[in-house]
N, C-alpha and C positions, 0 to 999 in steps of 0.2 A: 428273308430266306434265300432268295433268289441270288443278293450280291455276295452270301457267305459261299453259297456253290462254288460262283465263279472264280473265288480265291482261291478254293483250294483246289482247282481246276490247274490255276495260271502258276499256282507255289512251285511245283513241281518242274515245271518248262522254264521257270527262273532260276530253278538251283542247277540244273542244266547247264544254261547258259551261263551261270558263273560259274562253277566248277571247268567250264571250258576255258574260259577267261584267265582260269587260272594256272592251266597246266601246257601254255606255250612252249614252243619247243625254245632251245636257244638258237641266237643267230646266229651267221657266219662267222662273225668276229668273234665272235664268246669259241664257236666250235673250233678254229684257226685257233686261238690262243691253248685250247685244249689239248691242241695235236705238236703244237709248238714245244708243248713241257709233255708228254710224253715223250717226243725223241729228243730236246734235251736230257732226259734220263736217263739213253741208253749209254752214255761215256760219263755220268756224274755220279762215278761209283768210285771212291776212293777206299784204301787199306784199312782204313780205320771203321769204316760201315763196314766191309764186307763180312759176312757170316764163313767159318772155315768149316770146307761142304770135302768128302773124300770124291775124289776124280770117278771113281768105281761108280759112287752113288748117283751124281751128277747125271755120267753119263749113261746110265742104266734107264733114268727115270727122269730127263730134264724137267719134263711139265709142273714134278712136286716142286721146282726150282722158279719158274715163270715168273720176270719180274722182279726178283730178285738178287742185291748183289754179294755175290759169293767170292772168294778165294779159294785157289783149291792147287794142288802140285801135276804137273803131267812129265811125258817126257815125247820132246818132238824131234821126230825126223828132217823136219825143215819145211815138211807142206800138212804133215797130222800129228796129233794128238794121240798118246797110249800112256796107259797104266806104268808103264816102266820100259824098261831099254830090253829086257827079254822079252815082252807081248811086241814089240815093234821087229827083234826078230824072228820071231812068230809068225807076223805079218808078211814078211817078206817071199815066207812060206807055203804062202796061201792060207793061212789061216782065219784072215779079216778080222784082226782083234785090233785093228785102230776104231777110236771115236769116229759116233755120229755128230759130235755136235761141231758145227763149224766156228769160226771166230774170227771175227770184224775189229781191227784194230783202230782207235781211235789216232794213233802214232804210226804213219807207213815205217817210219826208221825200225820200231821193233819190229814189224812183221818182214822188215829185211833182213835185219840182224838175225830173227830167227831161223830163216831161209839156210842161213850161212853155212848148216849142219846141224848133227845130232845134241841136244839139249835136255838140259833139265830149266820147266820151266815152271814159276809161279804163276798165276794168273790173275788179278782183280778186276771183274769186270759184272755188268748184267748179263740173264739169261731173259732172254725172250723168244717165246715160240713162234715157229717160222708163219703156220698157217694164220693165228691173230696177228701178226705184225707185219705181216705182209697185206693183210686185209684193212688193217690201221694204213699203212704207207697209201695203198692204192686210194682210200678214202680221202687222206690227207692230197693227195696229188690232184683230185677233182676237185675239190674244196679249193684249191689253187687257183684256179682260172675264175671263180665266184669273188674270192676276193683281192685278186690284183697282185700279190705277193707271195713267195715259198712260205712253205709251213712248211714241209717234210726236205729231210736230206734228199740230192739228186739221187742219191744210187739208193735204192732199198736193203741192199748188205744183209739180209738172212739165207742163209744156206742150207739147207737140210732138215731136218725134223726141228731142232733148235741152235742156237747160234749165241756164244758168248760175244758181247761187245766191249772189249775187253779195252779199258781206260789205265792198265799199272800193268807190269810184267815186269817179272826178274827171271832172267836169262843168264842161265852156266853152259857156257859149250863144255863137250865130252871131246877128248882123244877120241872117237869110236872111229872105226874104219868104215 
């Protein structure tokens, strides 16, 4: 009677200990490779994945978007994003009807060429919100000096509430004055 106690005394502190055994965290190099294909993702958004999302909707409501790659139409001034060429003269107005979301070019050529003036532009790219992927980067940056090598891009490139990282763009300049 006495040795049946004690088992089912010690059963319980053993399922314990193996249930702990079992639930290790992962290691650096597993979390490093983790962080590595997440920001590979952010530029590995081509035309043929992208979901065609309205610019309006987008930018109204980024976070339904998070993570995912979209195509969508805008029209830029050379440094923002609008709805069309009349919301940017709008803007000019004081009206603040350009986009919040920013945009991180995987190509500096097109974020030159877009500079260049007023556009109509296509965009292919991911949405990633600024406060998770800014909290991802910074993680991924300490996790850096643990394991001897980069995992994250140098510049963290989120801008504002959310940020397209935009990997394809078709660019129409306008005569606009």
């Amino acid at each position: 009677m006495r040795k049946r106690l004690r088992f089912r005394a010690a059963a319980p502190a053993a399922f314990v200990l193996l249930a702990a055994c079992g639930t290790t965290p992962p290691d650096d190099q597993t979390l490093a490779a983790n962080a590595a294909a997440y920001f590979t993702g952010d530029f590995a958004c081509t035309r043929g994945d992208a979901a065609r999302v309205p610019f309006a909707a987008l930018d109204a409501n980024p976070a339904t978007y998070d993570g995912r790659c979209v195509a969508f139409d805008a029209f830029s001034d050379g440094t923002r994003l609008y709805a069309g060429a009349t919301e940017m003269q709008m803007d000019r107005r004081s009206a603040a009807t350009h986009s919040r979301l920013g945009v991180t070019w995987k190509a500096s050529d097109l974020a030159r060429h877009l500079q260049l003036g007023p556009s109509f532009v296509t965009i292919v790219g991911r949405v990633r919100d600024c406060a998770g992927h800014r909290a991802r980067w910074q993680a991924a940056r300490d996790l850096e000096a643990r394991v001897g090598h980069a995992v994250a891009p140098p510049a963290e490139g989120c801008t504002g509430l959310a940020t397209v990282y935009a990997s394809e763009a078709t660019i129409v300049p306008t005569a606009m004055d």
